[in-house]
C-alpha positions as CSV (number, residue, x, y, z in Angstrom):
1,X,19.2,-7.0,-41.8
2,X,16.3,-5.0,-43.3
3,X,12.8,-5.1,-42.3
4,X,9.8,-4.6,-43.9
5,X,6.8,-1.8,-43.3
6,X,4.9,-3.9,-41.2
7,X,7.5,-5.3,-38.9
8,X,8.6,-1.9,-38.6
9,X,5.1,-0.8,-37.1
10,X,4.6,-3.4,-35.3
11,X,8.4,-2.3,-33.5
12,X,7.2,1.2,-33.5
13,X,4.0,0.2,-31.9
14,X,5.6,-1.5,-28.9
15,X,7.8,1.1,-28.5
16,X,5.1,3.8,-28.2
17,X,3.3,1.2,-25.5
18,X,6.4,0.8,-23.7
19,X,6.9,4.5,-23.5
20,X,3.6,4.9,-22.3
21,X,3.7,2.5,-19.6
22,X,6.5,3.9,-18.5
23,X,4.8,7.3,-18.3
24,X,1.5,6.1,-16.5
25,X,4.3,3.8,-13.8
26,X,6.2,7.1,-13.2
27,X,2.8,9.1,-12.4
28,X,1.7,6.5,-10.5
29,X,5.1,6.4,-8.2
30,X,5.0,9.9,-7.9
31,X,1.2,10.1,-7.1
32,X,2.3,7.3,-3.9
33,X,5.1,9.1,-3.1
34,X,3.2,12.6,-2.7
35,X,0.4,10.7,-0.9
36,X,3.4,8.4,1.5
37,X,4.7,12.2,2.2
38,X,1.0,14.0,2.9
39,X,-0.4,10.9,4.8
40,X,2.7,9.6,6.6
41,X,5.2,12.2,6.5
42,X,7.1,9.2,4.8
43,X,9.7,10.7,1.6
44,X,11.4,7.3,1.1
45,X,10.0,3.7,0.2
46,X,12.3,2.7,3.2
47,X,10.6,5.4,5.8
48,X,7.4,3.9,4.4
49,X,8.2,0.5,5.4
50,X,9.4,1.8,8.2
51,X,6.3,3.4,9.3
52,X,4.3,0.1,7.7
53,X,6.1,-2.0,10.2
54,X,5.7,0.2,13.2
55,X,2.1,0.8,12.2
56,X,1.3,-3.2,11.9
57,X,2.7,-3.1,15.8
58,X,1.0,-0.8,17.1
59,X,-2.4,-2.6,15.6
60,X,-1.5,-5.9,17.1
61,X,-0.4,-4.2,20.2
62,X,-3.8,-2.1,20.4
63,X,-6.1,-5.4,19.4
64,X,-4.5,-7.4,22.3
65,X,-5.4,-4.2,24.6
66,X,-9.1,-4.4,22.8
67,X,-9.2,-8.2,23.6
68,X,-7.5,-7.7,27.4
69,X,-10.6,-5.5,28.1
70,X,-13.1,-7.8,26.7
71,X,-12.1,-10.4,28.2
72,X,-12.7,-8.3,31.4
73,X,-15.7,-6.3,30.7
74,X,-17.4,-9.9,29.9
75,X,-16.0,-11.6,33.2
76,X,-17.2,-8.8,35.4
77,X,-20.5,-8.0,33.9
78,X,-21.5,-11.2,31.8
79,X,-23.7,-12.6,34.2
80,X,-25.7,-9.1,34.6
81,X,-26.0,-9.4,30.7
82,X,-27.2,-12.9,30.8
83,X,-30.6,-12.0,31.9
C-alpha cells in the first residue's frame, strides 16, 4: 500500500508530537520523582502513597485534636467571651 506526500506528513507529524509528548511526560515524572525524594524522602510511587496515606492520618488525627481543644477552650471560657 503506497501513500501519498501528504499522508505521509501528516504520519510524520504525529509521530514528532507523539515523541514529544513523550519527552515533556518523562521530564515531568522525573521532575516528581526528584521533588517525592527531596520533599518526602519518598524514591518510589508506592513509598509516595505510602507516605500520602500516613500523611492524610495524621491530618485527620491532628484536626480531631484541633477540634477536642476547641470544644474545651469554648466550654471553659465561652461565657467570659460572651461579654
Amino acid at each position: 500500500m503506497a501513500i501519498d506526500e501528504a499522508k505521509f506528513k501528516q504520519l510524520k507529524k504525529r509521530a514528532t508530537d507523539a515523541r514529544e509528548a513523550r519527552d515533556k511526560a518523562a521530564g515531568q515524572l522525573e521532575a516528581t520523582m526528584e521533588r517525592l525524594e527531596t520533599e518526602f524522602g519518598c524514591t518510589t510511587i508506592k513509598a509516595a502513597e505510602k507516605k500520602a496515606a500516613k500523611l492524610a492520618k495524621d491530618a485527620d488525627i491532628a484536626e480531631g485534636e484541633y477540634d477536642a481543644a476547641v470544644e474545651a477552650f469554648e466550654g471553659e471560657w465561652n461565657a467570659h467571651l460572651e461579654d
